[in-house]
C-alpha positions as CSV (number, residue, x, y, z in Angstrom):
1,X,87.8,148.5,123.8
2,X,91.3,148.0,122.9
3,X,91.8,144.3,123.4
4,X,88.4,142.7,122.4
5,X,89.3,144.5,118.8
6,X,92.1,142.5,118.9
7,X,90.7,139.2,119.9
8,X,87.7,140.2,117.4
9,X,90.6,140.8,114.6
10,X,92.3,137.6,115.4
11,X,89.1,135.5,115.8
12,X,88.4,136.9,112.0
13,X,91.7,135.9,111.2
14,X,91.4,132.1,112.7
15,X,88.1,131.8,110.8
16,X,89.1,133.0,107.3
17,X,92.1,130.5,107.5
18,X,89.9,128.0,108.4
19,X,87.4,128.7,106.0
20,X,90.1,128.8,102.8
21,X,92.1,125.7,104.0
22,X,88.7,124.0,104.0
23,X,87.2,125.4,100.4
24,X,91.1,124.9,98.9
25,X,91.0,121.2,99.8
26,X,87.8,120.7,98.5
27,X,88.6,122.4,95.1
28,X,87.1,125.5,95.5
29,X,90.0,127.9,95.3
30,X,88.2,130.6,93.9
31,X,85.6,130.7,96.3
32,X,88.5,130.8,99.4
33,X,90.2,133.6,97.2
34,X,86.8,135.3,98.1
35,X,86.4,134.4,101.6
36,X,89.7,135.6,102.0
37,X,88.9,138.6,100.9
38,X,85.9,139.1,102.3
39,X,88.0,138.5,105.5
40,X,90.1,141.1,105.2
41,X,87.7,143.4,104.1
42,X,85.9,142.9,106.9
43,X,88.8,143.8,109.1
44,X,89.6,146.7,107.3
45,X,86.6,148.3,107.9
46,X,87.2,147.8,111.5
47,X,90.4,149.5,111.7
48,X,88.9,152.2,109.5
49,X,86.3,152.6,112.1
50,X,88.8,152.8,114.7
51,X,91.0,155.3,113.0
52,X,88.2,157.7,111.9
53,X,87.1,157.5,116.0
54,X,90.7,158.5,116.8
55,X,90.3,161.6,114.5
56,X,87.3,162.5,116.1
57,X,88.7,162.3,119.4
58,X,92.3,164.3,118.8
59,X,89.6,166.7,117.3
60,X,87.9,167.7,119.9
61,X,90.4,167.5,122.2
62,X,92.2,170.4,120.3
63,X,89.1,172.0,119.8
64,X,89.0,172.2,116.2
């Protein structure tokens, strides 16, 4: 699990570059302020995922 949430994260990462470098050429620099951000939102919620299954697991291991 521990490495294809990285190569997920990165692939994210690679994409949203992409994505504003494209849109920011083009003009559109709102619109790859928002891709951006949807980005990173999207990544956030994957690490918040993670974190709240890493609670779970140091709480049952100490039984609480």
């Amino acid at each position: 699990m521990g490495v294809e949430v990285i190569f997920k994260i990165a692939a994210i990462g690679i994409l949203t570059a992409i994505i504003g470098q494209v849109l920011k050429h083009s003009g559109k620099d709102e619109i790859a302020t928002m891709a951006t951000l949807a980005g990173v939102i999207i990544v956030l919620l994957m690490v918040l995922d993670l974190i709240v299954n890493l609670f779970d697991k140091i709480k049952t291991m100490f039984n609480f």
